[in-house]
N, C-alpha and C positions, 0 to 999 in steps of 0.2 A: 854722195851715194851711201856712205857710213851712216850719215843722220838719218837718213830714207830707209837705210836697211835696219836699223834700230829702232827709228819708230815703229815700221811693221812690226818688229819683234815685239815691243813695247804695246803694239795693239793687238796681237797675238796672245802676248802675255795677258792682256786687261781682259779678252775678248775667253782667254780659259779661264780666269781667275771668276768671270763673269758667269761663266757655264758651270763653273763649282757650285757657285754660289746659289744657280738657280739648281741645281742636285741639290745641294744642301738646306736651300729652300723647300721646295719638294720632298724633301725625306722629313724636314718637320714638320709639315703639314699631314706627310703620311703620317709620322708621329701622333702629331694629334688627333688623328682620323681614329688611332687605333687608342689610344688614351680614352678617346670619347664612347669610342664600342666598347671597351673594359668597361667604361662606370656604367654603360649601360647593362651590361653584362649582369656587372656587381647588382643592377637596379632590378632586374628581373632575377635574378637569385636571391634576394630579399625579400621580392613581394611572391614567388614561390613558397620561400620558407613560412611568408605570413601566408599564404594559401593554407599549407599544410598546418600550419597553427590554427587555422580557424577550420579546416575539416577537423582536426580532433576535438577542438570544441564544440563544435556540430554533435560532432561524434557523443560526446561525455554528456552534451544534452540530449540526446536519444536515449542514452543509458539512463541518466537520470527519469526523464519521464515515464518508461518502462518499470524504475523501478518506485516511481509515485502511481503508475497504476497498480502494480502487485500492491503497492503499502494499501492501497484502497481496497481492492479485493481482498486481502488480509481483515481490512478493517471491518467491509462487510461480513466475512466469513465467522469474525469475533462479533457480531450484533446479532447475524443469525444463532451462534452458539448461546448466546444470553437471551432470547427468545426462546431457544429449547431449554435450556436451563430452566426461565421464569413458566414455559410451559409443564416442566418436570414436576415444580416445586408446585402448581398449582392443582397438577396430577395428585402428587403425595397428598395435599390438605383435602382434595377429593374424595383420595382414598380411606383418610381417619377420616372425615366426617360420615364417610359412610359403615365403617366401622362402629364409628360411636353410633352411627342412628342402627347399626346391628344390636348391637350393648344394649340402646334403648329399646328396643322392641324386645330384646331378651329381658329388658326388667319388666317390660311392661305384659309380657308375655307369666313370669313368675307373679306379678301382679294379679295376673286374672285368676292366674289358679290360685293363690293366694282367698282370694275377695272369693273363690266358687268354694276353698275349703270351707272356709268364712259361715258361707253359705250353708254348706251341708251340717255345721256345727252347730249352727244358728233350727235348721230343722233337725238335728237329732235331739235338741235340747226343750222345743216347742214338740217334740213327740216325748221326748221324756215327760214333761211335764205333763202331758198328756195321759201318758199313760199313770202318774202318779195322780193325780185328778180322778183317772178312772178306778186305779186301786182302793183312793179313800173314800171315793164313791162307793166302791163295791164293797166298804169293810164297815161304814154307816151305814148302810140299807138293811 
């Protein structure tokens, strides 16, 4: 009866030590459950972070391109200005050439009167001798 009641206990004993073991199996396993959700955890807190690292590179290329458009409309805006420049400067040589062909019509202008004194010098001088002609005509007769 002693051996029969010690076994029992004995089986009793194996039969908790047994149900420990499957708790303590079961809690590693839980363990592990929760191990493996952490790295997953870690894994999507990662590839979040590289979310947010590639929206602000997103990000820093939009900036960027907005500011290679302004550099472009700047660039045009300085191409337009050297147009109006090179139209300015073509203005100015415009302007003396028309200046100098003023000049020149003013010389050519003192020229004619020039070439009409010329003229009147030329007949005051064919009437003097004219009249000197007729004097010595009228002083021999």
């Amino acid at each position: 009866m002693c051996v029969l009641l010690f076994s029992h206990m004995h089986t009793c004993v194996l039969l908790c030590s047994h149900m420990y073991m499957f708790v303590l199996l079961f809690s590693h396993m839980y363990m592990c459950v929760l191990l493996f959700s952490h790295m997953y955890m870690c894994l999507l807190q990662y590839s979040h972070m590289y979310m947010f690292v590639l929206l602000f590179k997103q990000n820093y290329m939009c900036v960027l391109q907005y500011s290679h458009m302004y550099l472009f409309v700047l660039l045009f805006s300085h191409m337009y200005m050297c147009v109006l420049l090179f139209s300015h400067m073509y203005m100015c040589v415009v302007q003396y050439s028309h200046m100098y062909m003023c000049v020149l019509l003013f010389s050519h202008m003192y020229m004619c009167l020039l070439l009409f004194s010329h003229i009147y010098m030329f007949v005051l001088l064919f009437s003097h001798m004219y009249m000197c002609v007729l004097h010595f005509s009228h002083i021999y007769m």
